[in-house]
N, C-alpha and C positions, 0 to 999 in steps of 0.2 A: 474412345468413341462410345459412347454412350447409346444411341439409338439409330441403326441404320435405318432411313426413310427409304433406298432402293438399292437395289440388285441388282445387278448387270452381270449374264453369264459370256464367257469367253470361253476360247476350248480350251477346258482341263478346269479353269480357275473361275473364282467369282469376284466381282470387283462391290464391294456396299460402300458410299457413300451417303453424306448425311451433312446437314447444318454444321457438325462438330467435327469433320474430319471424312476421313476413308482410312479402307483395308482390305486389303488383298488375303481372299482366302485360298487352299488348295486342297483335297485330301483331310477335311475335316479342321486342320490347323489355319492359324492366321501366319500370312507370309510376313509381314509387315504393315502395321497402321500410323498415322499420323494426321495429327489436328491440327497442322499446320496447311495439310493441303487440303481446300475445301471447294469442290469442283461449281463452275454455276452453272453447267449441266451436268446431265450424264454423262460418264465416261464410254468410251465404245471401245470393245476389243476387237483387235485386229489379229493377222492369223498370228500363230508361233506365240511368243512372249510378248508381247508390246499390246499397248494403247493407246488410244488420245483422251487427252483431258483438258479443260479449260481451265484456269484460278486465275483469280486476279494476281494484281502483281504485291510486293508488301507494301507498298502506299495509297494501293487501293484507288489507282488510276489506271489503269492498262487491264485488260483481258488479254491473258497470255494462252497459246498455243500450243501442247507439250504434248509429245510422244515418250513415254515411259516403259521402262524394264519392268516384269510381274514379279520379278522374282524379289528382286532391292527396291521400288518404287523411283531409281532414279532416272532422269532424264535421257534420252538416248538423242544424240545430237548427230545432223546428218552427215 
């Protein structure tokens, strides 16, 4: 990730997101980034570890709905 356009603070951590990707920051360090997921809004944190985020889907037909772990970035399913 080259240039985060925004911030989103959450308790404890920060979520940046950008055109090229996201990344989860904490305590200075980066938890995890990827330029595979590229939110079409901002993401919003929620209490404890989790958030939501929007990405399309990989065919880039679908706006998907996903609640996420801060720590791995992956999907936490209900």
């Amino acid at each position: 990730m080259r240039e985060p356009r925004y911030l989103t603070a959450g308790p404890g951590y920060v979520l940046a997101s950008g055109s090229d990707g996201m990344a989860v920051l904490r305590d200075g360090r980066v938890l995890w980034a990827s330029l595979t997921i590229r939110p079409e809004v901002l993401p919003v944190p929620l209490d404890g570890d989790r958030f939501l985020l929007t990405a399309r889907s990989r065919n880039d037909r679908e706006i998907r709905l996903y609640c996420a772990d801060v720590e791995t970035g992956r999907r936490v399913l209900p």
